[in-house]
C-alpha distance (Angstrom), angle and dihedral (degrees) to the residues before:
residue distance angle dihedral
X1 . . .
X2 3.80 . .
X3 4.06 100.4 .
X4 3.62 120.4 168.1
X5 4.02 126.7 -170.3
X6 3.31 116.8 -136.0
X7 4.16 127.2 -165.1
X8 4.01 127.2 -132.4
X9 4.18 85.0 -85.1
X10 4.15 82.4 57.0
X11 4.02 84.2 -115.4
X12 3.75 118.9 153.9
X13 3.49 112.0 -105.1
X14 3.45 110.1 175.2
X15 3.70 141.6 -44.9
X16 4.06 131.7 -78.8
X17 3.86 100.1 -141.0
X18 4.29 98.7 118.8
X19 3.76 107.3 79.6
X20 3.55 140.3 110.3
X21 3.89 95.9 -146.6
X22 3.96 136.7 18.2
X23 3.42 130.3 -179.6
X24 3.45 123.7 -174.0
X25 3.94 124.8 178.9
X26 3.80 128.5 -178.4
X27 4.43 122.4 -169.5
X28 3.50 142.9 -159.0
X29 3.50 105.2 -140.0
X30 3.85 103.2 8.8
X31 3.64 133.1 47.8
X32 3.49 120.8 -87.8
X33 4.29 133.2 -122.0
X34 3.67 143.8 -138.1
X35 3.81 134.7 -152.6
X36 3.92 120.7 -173.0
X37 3.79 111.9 -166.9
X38 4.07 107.5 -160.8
X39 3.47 154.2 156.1
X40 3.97 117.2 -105.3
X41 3.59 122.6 -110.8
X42 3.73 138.7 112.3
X43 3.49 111.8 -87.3
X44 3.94 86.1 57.1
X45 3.78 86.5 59.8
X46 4.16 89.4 49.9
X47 3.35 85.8 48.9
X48 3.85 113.8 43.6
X49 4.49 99.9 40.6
X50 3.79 111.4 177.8
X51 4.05 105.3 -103.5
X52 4.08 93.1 22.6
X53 3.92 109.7 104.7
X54 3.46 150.9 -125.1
X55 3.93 131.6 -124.8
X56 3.95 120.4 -163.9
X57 3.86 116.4 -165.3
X58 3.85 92.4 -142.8
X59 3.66 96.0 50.5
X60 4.12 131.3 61.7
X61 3.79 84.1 -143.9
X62 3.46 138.0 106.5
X63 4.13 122.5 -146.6
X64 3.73 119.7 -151.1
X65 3.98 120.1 -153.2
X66 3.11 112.8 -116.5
X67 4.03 119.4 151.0
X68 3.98 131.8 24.5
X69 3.67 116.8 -169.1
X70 4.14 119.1 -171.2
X71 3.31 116.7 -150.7
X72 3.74 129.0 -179.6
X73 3.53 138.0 -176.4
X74 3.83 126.3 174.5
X75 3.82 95.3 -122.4
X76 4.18 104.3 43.1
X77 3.91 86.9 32.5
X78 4.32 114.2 -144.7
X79 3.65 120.1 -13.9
X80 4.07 123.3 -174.1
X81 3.83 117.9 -140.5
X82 3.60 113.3 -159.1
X83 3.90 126.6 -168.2
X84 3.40 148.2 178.5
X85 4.32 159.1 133.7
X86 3.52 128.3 -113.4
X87 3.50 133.6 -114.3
X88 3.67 97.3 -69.7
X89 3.77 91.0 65.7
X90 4.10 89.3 72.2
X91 3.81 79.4 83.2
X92 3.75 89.2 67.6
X93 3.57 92.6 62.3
X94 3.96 92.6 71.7
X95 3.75 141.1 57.4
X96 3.33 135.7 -152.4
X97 3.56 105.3 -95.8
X98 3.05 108.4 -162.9
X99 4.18 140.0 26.6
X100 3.95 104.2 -83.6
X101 3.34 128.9 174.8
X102 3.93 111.4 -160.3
X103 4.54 109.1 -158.7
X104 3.93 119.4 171.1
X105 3.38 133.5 25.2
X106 3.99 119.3 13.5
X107 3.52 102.1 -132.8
X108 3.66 99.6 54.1
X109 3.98 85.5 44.9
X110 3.98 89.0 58.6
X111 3.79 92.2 46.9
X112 3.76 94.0 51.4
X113 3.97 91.7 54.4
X114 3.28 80.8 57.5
X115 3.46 103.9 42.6
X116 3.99 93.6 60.1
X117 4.04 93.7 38.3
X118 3.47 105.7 41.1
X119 3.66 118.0 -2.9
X120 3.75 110.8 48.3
X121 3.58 109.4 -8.2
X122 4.06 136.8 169.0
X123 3.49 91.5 -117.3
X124 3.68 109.2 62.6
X125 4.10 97.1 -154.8
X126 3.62 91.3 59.4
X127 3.98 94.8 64.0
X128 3.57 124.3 107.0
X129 4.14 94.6 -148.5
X130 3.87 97.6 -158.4
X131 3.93 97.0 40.8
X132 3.78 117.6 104.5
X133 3.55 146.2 168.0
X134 3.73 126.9 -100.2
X135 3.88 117.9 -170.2
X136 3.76 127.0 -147.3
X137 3.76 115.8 -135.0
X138 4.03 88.5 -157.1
X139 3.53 119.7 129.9
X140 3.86 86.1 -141.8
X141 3.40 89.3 65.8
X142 3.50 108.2 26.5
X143 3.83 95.3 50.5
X144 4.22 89.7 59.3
X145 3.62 122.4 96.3
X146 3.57 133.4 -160.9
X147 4.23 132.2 -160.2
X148 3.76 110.2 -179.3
X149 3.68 138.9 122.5
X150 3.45 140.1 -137.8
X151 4.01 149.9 179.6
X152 3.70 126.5 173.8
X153 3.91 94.4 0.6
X154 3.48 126.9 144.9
X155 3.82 108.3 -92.8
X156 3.88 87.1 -147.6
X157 3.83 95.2 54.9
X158 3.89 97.6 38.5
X159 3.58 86.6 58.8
X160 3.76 97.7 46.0
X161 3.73 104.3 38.3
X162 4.19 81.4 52.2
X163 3.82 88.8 53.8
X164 3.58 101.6 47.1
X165 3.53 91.8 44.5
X166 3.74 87.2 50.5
X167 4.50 89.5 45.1
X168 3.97 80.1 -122.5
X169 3.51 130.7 138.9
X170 3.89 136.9 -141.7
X171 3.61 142.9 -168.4
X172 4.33 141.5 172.7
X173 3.66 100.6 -149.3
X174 3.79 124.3 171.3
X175 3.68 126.9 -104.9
X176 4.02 133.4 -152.4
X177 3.88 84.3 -102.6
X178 3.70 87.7 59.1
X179 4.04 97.1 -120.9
X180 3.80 124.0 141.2
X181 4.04 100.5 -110.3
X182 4.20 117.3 -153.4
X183 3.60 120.4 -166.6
X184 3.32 141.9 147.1
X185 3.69 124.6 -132.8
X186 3.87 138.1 172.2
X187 3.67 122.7 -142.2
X188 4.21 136.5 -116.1
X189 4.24 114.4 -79.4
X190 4.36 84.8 -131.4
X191 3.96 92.2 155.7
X192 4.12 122.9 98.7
X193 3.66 93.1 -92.4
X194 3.73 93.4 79.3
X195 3.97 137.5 45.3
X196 3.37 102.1 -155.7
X197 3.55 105.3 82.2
X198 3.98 129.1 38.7
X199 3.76 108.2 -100.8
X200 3.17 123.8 -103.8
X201 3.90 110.7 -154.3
X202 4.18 122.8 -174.1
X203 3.76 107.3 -167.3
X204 4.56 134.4 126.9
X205 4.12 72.0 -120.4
X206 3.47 90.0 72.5
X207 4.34 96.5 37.3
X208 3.80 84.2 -127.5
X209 4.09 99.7 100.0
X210 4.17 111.8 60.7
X211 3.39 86.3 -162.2
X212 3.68 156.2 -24.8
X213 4.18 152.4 -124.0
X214 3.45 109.2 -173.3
X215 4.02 105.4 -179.2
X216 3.52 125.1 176.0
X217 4.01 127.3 179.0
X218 3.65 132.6 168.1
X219 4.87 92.5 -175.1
X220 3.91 79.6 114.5
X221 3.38 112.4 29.7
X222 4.12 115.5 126.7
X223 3.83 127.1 179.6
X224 3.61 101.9 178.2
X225 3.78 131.0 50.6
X226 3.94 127.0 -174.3
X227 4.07 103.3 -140.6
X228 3.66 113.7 -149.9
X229 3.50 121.6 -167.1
X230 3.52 142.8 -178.6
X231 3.90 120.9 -42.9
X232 4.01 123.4 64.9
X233 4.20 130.8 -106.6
X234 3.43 116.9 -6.7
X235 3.69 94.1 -21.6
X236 4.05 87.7 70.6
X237 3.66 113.3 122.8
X238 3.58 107.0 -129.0
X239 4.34 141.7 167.9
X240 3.58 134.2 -165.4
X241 3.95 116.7 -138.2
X242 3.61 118.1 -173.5
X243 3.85 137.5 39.4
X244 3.18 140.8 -123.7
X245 4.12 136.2 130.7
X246 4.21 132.1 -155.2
X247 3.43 111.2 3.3
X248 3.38 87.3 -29.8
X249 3.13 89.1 94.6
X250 3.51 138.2 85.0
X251 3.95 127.1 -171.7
X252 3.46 139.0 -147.5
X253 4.13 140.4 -179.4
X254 3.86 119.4 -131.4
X255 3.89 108.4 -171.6
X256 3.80 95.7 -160.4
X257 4.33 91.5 167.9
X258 4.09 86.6 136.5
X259 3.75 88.2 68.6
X260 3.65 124.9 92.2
X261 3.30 156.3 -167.7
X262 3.75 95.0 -162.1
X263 4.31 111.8 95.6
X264 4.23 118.8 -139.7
X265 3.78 80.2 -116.9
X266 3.72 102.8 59.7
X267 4.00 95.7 -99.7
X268 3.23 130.6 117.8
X269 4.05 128.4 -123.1
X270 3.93 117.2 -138.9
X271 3.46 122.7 -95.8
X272 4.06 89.1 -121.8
X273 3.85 84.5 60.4
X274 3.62 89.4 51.2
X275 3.34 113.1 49.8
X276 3.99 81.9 44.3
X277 4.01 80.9 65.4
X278 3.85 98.2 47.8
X279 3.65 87.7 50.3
X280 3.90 95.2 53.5
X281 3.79 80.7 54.6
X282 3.52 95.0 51.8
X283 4.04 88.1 44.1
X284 3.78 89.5 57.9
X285 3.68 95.7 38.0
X286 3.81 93.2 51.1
X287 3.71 88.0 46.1
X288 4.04 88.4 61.0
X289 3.51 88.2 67.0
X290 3.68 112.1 51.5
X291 3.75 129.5 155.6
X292 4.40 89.1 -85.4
X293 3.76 93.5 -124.7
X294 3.87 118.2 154.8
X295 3.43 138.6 149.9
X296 4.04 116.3 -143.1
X297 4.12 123.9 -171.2
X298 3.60 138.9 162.1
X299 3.78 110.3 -133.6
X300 3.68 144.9 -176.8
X301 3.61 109.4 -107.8
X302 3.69 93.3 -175.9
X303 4.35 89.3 61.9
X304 4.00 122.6 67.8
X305 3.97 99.3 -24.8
X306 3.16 130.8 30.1
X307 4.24 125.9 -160.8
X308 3.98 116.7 -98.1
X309 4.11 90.2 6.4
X310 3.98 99.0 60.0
X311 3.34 107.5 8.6
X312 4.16 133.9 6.2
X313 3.72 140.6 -171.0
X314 3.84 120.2 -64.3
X315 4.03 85.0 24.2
X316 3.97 114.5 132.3
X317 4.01 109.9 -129.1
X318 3.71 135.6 -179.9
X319 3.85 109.9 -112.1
X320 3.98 126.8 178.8
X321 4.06 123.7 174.4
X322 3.90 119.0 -157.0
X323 3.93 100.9 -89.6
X324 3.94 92.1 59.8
X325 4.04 103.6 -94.7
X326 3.85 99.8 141.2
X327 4.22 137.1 156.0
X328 3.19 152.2 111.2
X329 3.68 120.0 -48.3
X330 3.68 144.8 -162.6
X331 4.43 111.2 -138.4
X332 3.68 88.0 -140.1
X333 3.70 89.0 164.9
X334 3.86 139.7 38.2
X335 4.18 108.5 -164.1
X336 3.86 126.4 -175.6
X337 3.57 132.1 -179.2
X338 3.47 153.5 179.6
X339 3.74 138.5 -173.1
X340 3.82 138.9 139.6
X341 3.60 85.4 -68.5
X342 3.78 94.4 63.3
X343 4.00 140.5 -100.4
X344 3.76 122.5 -53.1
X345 3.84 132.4 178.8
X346 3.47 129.5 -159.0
X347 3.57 151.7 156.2
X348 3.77 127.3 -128.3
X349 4.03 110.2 -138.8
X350 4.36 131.3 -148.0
X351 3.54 107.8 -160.9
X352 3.97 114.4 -130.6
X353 4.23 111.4 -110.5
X354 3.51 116.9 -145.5
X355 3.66 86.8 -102.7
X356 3.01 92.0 60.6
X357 3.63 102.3 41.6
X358 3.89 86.2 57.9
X359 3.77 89.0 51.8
X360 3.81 89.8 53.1
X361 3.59 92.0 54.3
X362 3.87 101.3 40.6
């Protein structure tokens, strides 16, 4: 694994190549992690600095240091454990300051959280001076919208709930100019329900998958959620967002009390508008409890296809193991490794829902 360090300037500093473990994961919709297994000494301290940051040539994104954890034992000697998130995680750093209420079309909702938290704020110490916006000219994205409000959330988990609700992807890479660059992005339809794209197909069938988890649960699964509002007792304004009959169906509570239909300014915002917000919350609270169904392998990059050329994260492939379980699936996750065993490369898979493969094709 070629692994570079990088300082607070983004300089090189050195090179990661003495470790006996490295894991290295990259998401769609979340931000990714690190783990550095080593041995302790002090040019591993030079090297790895809480805050500097680390480079991977395989990967468009960026690690920052975060944790070190010593831990010693009188028969393996001193080992480092490094961790840390990935660019995306600068996000979790800020709030959202103050009550917004974000109407229309998605993207431009996402870029004015981050317009009055990070970008171009009212209070100057909470800008990040070399972040910026980069917008997607995809129809995928561009045709979404978004109605939700929010005051004191995380600006991190506004942004992804909204994007996995949405089946969207987003990423802060760094460019040559050495800004932090958001955008969101959708990925490639490669299974067999389209004809656009070649397919890309991960099954032992095809000798490109070593081997496979498929796990499927349905313990917290919920299909209904009860949206309450603003307003106390029966005078609560409240939505229900889902469906579901019998035993069919499976409920859920969404205390939404934080929104409101009260403006900064004195006005009020129709109740249209409103219950448009609570069920945005419901969307993303419902989509927190999916039937858990994914579909995990460990495959050969260097046979059939081959990450960022045939197939990337956020794409939709085909996948299949040998006992028949086969759909369409999400890569949510890209995960590389190396130990003293050896490198390995693999992608992490979410299984489509029938939800969501009616979204897809709506």
């Amino acid at each position: 694994m070629n692994v570079f360090a990088l300082n607070k300037e983004f300089q090189s500093v050195g090179v990661v190549d003495v470790f006996k473990s490295f894991l290295w994961t990259d998401r769609y919709n979340q931000f990714g992690d690190f783990e550095i297994y080593t041995e302790a000494n002090k040019s591993v301290m030079e090297l790895l600095k809480e805050d500097y940051y680390l480079w991977y040539s395989n990967s468009e994104h960026m690690m920052i240091i975060e944790g070190l954890e010593v831990s010693s034992d009188t028969e393996e000697g001193t080992k480092f454990i490094y961790t840390g998130r990935s660019l995306e995680s600068i996000l979790d750093r800020r709030i959202i300051w103050a009550q917004t209420t974000v109407s229309g079309n998605f993207q431009n909702g996402i870029q004015k959280l981050l317009n009055e938290n990070v970008i171009n704020p009212t209070d100057g110490n909470r800008k990040i001076p070399n972040f910026i916006f980069q917008p997607s000219n995809d129809p995928e994205i561009t045709k979404l919208t978004l109605e939700a409000q929010y005051t004191g959330d995380n600006l991190y988990d506004a942004i992804s709930a909204a994007c996995k609700d949405k089946k969207i992807g987003f990423k802060v890479v760094l460019n040559d100019q050495n800004q932090f660059v958001f955008s969101l992005y959708k990925g490639a339809d490669r299974s067999y329900e389209q004809d656009k794209n070649p397919y890309v197909v991960f099954s032992p069938e095809f000798d490109n998958m070593i081997n496979s988890n498929y796990i499927r649960s349905k313990k917290e699964y919920k299909n209904v959620t009860l949206v309450a509002g603003e307003g106390e007792g029966s005078a609560r304004k409240t939505v229900a967002v889902g469906s579901g009959s019998g035993l069919e169906r499976r409920e859920l509570f969404t205390d939404a009390r934080d929104l409101t239909t009260q403006t900064p300014g004195g006005g009020t915002i129709p109740i249209s508008e409103y219950n448009n917000q609570l069920t945005q919350r419901g969307n993303e609270s419902l989509s927190d409890h999916p039937i858990s169904e994914s579909f995990e392998g460990e495959s050969d990059t260097t046979r059939m296809f081959v990450f960022k050329e045939d197939f990337d994260i956020g794409d939709i492939v085909q996948n299949r193991n040998e006992y028949g379980q086969e759909g369409r699936s999400i890569v949510s996750e890209m995960v590389f490794s190396q130990d003293e065993e050896g490198f390995l490369a693999y992608p992490t898979f979410e299984t489509l829902s029938k939800e969501d493969e009616e979204e897809e094709g709506s």
